[in-house]
C-alpha positions in Angstrom: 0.9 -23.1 -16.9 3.9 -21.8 -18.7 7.1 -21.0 -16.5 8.8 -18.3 -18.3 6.2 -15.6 -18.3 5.8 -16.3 -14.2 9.7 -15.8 -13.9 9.4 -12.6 -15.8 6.3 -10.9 -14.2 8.2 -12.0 -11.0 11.5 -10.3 -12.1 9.4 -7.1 -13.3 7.8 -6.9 -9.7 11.1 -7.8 -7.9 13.2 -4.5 -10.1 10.0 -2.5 -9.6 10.1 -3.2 -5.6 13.6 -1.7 -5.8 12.9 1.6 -7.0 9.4 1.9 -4.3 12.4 1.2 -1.8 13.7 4.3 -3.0 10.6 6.2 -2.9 10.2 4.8 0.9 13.5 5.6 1.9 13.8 10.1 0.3 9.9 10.4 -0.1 9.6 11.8 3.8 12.8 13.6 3.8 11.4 15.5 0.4 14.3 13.9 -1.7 14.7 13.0 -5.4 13.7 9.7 -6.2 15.9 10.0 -9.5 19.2 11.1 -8.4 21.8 10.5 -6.6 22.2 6.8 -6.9 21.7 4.3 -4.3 24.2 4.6 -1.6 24.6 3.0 1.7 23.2 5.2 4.4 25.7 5.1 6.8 29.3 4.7 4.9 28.1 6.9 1.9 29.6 4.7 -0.4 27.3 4.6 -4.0 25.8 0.6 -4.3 27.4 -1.1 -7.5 25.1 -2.6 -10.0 25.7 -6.0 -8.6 25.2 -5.2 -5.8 21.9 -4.1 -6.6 20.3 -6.9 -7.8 16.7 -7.1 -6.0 16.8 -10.2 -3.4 20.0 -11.8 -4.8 22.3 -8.8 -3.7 21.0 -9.2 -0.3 21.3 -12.8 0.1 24.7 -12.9 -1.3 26.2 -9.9 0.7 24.2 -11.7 3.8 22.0 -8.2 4.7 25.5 -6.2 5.2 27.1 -3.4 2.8 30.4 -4.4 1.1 31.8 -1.7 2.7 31.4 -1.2 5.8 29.8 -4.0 6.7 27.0 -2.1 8.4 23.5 -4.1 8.1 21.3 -3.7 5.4 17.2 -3.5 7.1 15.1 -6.3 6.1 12.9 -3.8 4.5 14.4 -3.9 1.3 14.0 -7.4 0.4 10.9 -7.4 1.6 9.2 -5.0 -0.4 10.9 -6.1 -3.3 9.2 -9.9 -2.5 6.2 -8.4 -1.7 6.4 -5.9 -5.4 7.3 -9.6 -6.9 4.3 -11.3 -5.7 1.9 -8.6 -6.3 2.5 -8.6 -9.8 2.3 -12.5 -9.9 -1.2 -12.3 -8.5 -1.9 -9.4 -10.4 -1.0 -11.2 -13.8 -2.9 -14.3 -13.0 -6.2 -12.0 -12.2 -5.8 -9.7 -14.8 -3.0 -10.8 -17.7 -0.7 -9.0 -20.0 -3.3 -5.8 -20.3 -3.7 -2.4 -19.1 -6.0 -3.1 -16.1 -3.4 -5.3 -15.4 -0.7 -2.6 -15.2 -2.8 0.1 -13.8 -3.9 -2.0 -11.0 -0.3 -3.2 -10.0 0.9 0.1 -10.0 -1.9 1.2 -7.5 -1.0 -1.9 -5.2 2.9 -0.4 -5.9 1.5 3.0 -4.6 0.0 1.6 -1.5 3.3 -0.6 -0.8 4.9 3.1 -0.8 2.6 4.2 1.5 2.1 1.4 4.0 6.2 1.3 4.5 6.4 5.2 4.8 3.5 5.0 7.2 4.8 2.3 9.4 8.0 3.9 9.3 7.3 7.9 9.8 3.4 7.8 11.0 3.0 9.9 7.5 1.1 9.4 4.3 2.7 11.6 1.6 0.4 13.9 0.3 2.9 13.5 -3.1 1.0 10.2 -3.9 -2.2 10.6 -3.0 -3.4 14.2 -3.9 -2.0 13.3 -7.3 -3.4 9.7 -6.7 -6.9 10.9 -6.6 -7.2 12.1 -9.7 -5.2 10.3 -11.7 -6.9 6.4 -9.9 -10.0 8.4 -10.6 -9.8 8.4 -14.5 -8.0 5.4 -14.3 -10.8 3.4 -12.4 -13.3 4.9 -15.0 -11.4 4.7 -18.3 -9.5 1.4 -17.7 -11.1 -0.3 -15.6 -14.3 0.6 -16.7 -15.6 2.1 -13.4 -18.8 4.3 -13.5 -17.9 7.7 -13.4 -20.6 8.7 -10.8 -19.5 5.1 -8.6 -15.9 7.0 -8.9 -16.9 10.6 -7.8 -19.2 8.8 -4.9 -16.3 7.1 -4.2 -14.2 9.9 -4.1 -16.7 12.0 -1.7 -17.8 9.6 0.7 -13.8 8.4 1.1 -12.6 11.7 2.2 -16.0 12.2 3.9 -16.7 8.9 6.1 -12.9 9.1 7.8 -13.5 12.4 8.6 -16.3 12.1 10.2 -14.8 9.2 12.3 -11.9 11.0 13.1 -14.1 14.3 14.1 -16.5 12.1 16.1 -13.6 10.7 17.9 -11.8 13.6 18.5 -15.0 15.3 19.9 -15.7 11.7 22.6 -12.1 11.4 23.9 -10.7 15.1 22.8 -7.4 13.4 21.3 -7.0 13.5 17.9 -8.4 11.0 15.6 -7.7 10.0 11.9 -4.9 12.1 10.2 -5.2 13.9 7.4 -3.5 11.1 5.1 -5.6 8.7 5.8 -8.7 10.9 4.5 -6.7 11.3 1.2 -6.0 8.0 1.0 -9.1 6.6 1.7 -10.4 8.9 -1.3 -7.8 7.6 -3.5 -9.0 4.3 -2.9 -12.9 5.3 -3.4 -12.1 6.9 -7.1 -10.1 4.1 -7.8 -12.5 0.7 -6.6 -16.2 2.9 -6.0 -18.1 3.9 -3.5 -19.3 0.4 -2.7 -15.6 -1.0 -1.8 -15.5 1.6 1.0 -17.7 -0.9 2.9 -15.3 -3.7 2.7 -12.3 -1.6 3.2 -13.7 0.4 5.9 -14.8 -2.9 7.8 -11.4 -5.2 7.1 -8.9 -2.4 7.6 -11.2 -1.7 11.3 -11.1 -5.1 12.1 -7.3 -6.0 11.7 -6.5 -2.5 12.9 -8.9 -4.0 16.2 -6.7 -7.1 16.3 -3.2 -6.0 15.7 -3.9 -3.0 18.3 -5.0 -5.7 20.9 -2.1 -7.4 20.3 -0.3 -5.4 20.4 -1.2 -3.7 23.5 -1.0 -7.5 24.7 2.9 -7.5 24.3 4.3 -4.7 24.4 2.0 -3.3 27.2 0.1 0.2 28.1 -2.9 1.3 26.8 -5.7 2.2 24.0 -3.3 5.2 23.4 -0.8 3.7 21.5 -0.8 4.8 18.0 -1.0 2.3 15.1 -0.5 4.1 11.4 -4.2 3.2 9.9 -2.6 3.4 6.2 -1.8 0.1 5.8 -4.5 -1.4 7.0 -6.6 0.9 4.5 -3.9 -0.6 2.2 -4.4 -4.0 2.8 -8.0 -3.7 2.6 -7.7 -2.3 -0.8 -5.6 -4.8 -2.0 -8.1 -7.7 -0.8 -10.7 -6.0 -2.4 -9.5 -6.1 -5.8 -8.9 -9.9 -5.8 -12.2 -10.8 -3.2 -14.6 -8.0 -3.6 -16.9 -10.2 -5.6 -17.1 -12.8 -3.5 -17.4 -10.5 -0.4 -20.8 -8.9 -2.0 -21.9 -12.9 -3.5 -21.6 -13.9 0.4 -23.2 -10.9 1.5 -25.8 -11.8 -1.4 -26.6 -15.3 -0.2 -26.7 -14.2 3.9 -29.6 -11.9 2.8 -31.1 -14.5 1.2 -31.5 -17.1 3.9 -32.7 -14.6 6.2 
């Protein structure tokens, strides 16, 4: 396995993760993502280049701006490691080609989204209404997709959370999935098909289960605390791009035996 090409997918990912921690940080506050430059968010002052430089900068100025000393949130290196590693995985599955790239820059998307989510209990409507149609042809044109598996994908995404949500809503009168998560989920249908919807739906229910109940387990109170459902959804996707297949060859062989 060659060295060089690893260190520069892993650079690309790492400078991409900087500019989605733009798009985390003035997406919700309806900002530009192009201008002004980085500036630290509580002295004002604008971030030098070299200061800048995804996970060094942070290690070297020990999380604090140069400034004023004020601390930098872990969140910034994070999804610049977590950009970095994504595209590492993402060129050993796929290469140098254009699934490649249209497939990291759907997992970049849903980085955007999971942080934002976490963060503001918000999916932006700015990356998934445009998402849909634009993962849509990409699924079918790159990736080879069947266009009706896409438009299924599409329909029964939006469709299935809302019906959960509505049933929900209707059994214990509180409300139940958000709007986003609809979107997103029919995002994630045009991009991967209808038939990933099963896997999502099931592992984004299941860790949403277990992180709730732990959740609930530490910090106390009850089933009413609310837990952002995007990036589980997220998550889910992302697994089924590099497991899918062996998901539906288990599934496969447990039919089989019985």
């Amino acid at each position: 396995m060659q060295i060089f090409p690893n260190i520069l997918v892993f650079l690309f990912g790492a400078i991409v993760g900087s500019f989605l921690n733009v798009c985390i940080y003035r997406l919700p506050d309806d900002l530009s993502i192009v201008s002004p430059a980085s500036r630290c968010p509580r002295c004002g002052t604008p971030v030098r280049f070299y200061d800048n430089i995804p996970l060094l900068s942070y290690l070297l100025l020990r999380g604090r701006c140069r400034q004023c000393r004020e601390k930098i949130s872990w969140q910034y290196p994070l999804v610049e490691l977590l950009s970095a590693l994504a595209a590492l995985v993402v060129f050993h599955q796929f290469g140098f080609s254009w699934p490649g790239l249209v497939v990291f820059i759907f997992i970049a998307s849903l980085l955007v989204i999971s942080f934002i989510d976490l963060e503001h209990k918000i999916i932006p409507d700015v990356i998934t209404l445009p998402g849909i149609p634009v993962f849509f042809l990409a699924g079918v044109f790159i990736l080879g997709m069947s266009f009706i598996d896409a438009l299924l994908g599409v329909l029964i995404g939006g469709g299935v959370l809302f019906v959960i949500g509505y049933v929900y809503q209707l059994i214990t009168k509180r409300e139940g999935m958000g709007g986003g998560d609809i979107k997103l989920l029919a995002m994630l249908g045009g991009f991967l098909g209808w038939q990933s919807l099963i896997f999502i739906v099931l592992v984004s229910s299941l860790l949403g289960a277990i992180v709730g109940l732990l959740t609930i387990m530490v910090k106390g109170g009850d089933m009413k605390y609310a837990l952002p459902f995007g990036p589980f959804l997220s998550l889910a996707a992302a697994g089924y791009i590099f497991f899918g297949q062996l998901f539906w060859e288990f599934l496969f062989l447990v039919s089989h035996l019985y």
